[in-house]
N, C-alpha and C positions, 0 to 999 in steps of 0.2 A: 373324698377328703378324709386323711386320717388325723388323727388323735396322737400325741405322745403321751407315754403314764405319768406323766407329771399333770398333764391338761387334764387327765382321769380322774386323778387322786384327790384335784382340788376339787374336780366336781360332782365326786362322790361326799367329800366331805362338807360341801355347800347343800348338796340333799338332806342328807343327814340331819347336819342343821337348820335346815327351812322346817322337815320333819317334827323336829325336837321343839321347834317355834311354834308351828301351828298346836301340836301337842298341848304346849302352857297356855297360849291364848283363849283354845278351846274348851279347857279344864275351868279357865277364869270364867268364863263364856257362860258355863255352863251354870256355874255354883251362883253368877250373878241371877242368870234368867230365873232356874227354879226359887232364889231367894223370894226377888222381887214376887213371881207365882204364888210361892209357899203364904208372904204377907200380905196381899190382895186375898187370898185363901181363909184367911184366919177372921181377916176384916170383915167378910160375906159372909163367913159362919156367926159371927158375932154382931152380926146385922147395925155394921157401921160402914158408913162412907169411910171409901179409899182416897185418901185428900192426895197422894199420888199414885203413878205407877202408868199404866198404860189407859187406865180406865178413869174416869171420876164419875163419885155417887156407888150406890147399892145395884152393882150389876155382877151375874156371873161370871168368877173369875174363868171357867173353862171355854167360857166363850170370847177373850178376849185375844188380842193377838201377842198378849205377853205368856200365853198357855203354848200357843202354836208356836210362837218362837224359840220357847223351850226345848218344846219338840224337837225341833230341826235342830238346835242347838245338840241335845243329848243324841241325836241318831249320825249329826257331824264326828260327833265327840268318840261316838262307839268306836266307827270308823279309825277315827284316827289314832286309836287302842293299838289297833290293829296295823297298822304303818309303822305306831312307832315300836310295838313288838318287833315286828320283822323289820326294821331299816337295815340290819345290819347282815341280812338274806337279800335284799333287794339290793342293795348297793353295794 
């Protein structure tokens, strides 16, 4: 099955674009999770109940899964640095 460069063109620029999407979401993604982190963080040093967040009461923030979620959020995020530097080598 071939391909004409028209069928190409759009579907390079439909990458490109999904690229440049994930990019912003992850970025959102990202500044959310470490936020919410950062104030569970501040709350536990300060030895008060987190009235939200992932946890409720005086528990380590590093052991919660809004710490881990971060994680995988900023290690998504790296990644996708890196896609969306080269989208325009890739496609």
């Amino acid at each position: 099955m071939q391909f004409n460069n028209c069928c190409l063109l759009s579907l390079k620029k439909l990458m490109k674009k999904i690229i440049t999407t994930q990019f912003i979401i992850l970025l959102i993604g990202t500044f959310f999770a470490w936020g919410n982190f950062i104030y569970e963080l501040v709350n536990w040093l300060d030895k008060r109940a987190c009235t939200f967040g992932c946890t409720q009461g005086l528990v380590n923030p590093f052991l919660t899964p809004c710490f881990y979620g971060a994680l995988f959020f900023l290690a998504a995020f790296i990644l996708s640095i890196s896609l969306f530097k080269n989208r325009n080598k890739l496609f």
